[in-house]
PDB file with SEQRES, HELIX, SHEET and CRYST1 records, atoms N, CA, C and O in Angstrom:
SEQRES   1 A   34  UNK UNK UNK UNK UNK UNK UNK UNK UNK UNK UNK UNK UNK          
SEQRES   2 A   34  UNK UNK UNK UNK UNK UNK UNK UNK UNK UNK UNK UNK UNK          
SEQRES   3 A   34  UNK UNK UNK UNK UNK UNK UNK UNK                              
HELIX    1 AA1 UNK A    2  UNK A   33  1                                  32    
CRYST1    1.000    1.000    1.000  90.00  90.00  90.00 P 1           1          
ATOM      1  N   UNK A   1       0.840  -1.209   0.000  1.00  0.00           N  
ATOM      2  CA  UNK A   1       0.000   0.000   0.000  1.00  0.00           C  
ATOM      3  C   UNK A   1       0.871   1.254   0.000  1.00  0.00           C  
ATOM      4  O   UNK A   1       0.602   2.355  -0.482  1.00  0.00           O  
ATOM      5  N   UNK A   2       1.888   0.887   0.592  1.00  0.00           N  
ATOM      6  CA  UNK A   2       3.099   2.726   0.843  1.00  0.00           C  
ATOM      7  C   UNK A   2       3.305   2.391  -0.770  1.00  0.00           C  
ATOM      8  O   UNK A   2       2.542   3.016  -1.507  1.00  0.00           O  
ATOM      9  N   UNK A   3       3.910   1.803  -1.187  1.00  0.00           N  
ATOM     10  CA  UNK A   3       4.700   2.071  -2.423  1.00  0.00           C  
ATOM     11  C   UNK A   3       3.386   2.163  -3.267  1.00  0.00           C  
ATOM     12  O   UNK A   3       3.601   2.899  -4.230  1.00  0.00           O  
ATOM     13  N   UNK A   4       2.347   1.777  -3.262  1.00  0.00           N  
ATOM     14  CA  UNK A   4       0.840   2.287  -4.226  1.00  0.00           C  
ATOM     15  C   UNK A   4       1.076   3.764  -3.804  1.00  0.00           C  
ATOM     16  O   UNK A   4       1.622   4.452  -4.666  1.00  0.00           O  
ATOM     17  N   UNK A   5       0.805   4.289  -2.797  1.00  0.00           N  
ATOM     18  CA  UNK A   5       0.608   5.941  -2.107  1.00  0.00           C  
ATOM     19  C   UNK A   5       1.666   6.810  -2.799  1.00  0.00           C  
ATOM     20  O   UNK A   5       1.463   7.853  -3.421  1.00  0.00           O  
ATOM     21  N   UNK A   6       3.011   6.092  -2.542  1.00  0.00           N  
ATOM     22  CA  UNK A   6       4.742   7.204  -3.101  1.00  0.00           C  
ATOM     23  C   UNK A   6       4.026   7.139  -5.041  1.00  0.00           C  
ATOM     24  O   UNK A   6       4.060   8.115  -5.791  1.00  0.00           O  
ATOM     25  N   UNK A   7       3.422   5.663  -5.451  1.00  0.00           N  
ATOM     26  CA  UNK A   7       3.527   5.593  -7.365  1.00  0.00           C  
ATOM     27  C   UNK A   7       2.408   6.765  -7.488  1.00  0.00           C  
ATOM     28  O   UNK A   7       2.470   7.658  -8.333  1.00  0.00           O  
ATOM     29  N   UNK A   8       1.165   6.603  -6.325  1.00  0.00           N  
ATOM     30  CA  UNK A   8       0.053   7.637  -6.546  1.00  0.00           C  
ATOM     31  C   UNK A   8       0.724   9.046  -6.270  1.00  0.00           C  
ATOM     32  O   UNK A   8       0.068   9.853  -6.929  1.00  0.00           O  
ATOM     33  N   UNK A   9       1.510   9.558  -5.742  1.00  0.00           N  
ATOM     34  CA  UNK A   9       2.339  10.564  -5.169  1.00  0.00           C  
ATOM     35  C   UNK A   9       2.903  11.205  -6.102  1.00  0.00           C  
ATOM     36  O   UNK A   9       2.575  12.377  -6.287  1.00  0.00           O  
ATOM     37  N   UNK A  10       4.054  10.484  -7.053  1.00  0.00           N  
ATOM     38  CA  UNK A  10       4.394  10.508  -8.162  1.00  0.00           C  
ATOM     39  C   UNK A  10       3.936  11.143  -9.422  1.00  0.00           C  
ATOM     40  O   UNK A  10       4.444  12.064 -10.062  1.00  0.00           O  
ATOM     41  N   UNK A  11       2.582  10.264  -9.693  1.00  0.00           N  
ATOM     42  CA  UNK A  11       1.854  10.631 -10.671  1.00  0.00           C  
ATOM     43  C   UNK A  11       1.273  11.809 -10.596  1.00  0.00           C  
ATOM     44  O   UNK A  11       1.104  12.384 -11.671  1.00  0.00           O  
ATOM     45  N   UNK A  12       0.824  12.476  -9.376  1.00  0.00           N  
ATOM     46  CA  UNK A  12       0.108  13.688  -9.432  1.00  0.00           C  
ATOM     47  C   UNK A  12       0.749  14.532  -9.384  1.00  0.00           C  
ATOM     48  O   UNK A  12       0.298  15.645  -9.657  1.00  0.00           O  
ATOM     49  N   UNK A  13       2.549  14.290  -8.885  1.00  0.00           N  
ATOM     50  CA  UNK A  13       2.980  15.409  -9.233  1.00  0.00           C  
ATOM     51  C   UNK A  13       3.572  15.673 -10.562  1.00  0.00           C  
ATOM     52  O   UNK A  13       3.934  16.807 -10.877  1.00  0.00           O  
ATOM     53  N   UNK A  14       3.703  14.426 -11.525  1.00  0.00           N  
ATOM     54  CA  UNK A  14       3.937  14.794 -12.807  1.00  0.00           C  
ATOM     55  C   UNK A  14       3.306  15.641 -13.481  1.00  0.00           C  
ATOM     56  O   UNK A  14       3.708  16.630 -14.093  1.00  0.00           O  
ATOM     57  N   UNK A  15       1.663  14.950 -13.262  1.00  0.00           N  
ATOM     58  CA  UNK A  15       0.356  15.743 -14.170  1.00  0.00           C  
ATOM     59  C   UNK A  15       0.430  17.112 -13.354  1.00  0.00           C  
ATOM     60  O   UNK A  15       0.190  18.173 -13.930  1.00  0.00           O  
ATOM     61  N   UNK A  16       0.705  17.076 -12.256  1.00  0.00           N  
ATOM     62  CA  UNK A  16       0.833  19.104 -12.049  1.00  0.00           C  
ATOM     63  C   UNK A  16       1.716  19.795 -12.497  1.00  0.00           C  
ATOM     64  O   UNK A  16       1.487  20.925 -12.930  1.00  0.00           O  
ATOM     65  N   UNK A  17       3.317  19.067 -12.476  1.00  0.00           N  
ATOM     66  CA  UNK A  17       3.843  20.021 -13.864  1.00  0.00           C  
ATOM     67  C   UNK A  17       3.441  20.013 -14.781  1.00  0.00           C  
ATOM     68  O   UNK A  17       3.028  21.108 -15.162  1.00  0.00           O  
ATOM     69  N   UNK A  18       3.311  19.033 -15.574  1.00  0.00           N  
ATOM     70  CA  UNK A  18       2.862  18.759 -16.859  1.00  0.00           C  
ATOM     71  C   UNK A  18       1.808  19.936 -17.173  1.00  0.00           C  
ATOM     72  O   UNK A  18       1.826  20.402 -18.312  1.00  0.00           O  
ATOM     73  N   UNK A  19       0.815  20.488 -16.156  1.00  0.00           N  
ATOM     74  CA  UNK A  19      -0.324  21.012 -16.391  1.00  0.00           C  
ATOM     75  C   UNK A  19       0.418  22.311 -16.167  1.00  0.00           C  
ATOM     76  O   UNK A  19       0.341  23.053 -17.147  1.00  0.00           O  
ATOM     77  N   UNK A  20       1.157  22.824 -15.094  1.00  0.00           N  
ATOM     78  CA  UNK A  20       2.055  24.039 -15.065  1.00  0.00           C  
ATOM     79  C   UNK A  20       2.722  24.337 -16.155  1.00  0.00           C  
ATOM     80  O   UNK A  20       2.955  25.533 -16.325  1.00  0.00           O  
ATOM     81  N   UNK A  21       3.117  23.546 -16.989  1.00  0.00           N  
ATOM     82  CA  UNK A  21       4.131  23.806 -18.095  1.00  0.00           C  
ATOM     83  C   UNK A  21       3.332  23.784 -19.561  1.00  0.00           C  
ATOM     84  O   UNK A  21       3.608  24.240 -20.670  1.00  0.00           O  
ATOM     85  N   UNK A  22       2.284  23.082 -19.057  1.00  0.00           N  
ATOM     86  CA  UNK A  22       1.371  23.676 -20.398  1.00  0.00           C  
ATOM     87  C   UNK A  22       0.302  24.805 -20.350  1.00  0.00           C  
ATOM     88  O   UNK A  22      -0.341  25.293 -21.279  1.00  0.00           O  
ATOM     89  N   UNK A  23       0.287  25.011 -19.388  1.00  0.00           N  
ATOM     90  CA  UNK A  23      -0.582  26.640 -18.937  1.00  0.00           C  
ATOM     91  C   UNK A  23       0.753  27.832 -19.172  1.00  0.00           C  
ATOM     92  O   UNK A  23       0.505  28.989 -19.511  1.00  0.00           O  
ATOM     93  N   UNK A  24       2.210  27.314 -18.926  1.00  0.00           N  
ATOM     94  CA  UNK A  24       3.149  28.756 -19.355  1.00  0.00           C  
ATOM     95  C   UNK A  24       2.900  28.627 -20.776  1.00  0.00           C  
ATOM     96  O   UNK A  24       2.201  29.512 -21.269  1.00  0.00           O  
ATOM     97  N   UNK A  25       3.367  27.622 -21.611  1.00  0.00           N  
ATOM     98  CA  UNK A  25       3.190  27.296 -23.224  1.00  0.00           C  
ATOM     99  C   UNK A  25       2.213  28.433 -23.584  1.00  0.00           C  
ATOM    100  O   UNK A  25       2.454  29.446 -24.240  1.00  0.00           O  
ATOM    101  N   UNK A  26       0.792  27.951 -22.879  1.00  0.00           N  
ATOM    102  CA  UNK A  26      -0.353  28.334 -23.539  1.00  0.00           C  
ATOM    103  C   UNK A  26      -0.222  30.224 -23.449  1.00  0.00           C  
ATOM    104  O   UNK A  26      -0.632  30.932 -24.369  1.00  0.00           O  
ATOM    105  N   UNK A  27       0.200  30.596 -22.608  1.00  0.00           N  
ATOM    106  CA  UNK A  27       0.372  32.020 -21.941  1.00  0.00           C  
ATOM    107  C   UNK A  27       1.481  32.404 -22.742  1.00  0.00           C  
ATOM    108  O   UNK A  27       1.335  33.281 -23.594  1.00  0.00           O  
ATOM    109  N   UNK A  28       2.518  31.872 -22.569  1.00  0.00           N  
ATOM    110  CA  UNK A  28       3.468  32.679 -24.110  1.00  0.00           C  
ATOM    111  C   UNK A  28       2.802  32.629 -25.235  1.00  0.00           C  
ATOM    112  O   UNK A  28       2.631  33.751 -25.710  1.00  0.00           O  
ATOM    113  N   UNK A  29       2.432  31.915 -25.748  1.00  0.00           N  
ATOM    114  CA  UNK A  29       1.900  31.597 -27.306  1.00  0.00           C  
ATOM    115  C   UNK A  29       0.469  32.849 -27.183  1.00  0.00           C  
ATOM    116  O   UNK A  29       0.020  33.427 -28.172  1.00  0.00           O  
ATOM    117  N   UNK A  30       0.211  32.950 -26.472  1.00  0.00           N  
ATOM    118  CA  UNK A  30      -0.870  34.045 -26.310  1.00  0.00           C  
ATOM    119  C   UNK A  30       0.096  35.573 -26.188  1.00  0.00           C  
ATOM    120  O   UNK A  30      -0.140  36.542 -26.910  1.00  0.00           O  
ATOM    121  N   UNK A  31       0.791  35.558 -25.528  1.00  0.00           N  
ATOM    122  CA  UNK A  31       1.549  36.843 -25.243  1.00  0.00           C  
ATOM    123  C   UNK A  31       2.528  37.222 -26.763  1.00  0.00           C  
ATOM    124  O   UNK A  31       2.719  38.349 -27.220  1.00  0.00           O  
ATOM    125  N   UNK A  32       3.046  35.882 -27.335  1.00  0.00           N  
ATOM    126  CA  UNK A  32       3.762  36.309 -28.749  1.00  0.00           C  
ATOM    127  C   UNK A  32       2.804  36.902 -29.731  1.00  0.00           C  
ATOM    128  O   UNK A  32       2.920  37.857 -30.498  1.00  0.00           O  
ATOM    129  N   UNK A  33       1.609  35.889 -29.441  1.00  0.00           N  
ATOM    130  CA  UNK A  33       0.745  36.287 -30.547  1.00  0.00           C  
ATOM    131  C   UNK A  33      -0.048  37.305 -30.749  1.00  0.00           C  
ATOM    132  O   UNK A  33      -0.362  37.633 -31.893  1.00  0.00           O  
ATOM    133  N   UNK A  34      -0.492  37.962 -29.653  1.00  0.00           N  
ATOM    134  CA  UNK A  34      -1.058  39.335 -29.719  1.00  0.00           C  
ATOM    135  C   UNK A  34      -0.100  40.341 -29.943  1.00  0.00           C  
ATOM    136  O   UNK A  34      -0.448  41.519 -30.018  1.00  0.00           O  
TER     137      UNK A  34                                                      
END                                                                             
């Protein structure tokens, strides 16, 4: 169950960069483009 909790641990903090780094993407590409 710990090592399920650290892989679940893991994963959510990937998908929150992942989601941080595609919300800057999205915000430059908006800021170049206007």
């Amino acid at each position: 169950f710990r090592n399920n909790m650290v892989g679940l641990n893991d994963y959510v903090h990937l998908v929150t960069n992942l989601a941080q780094g595609f919300s800057v993407m999205i915000i430059e590409t908006k800021v170049y483009s206007s």
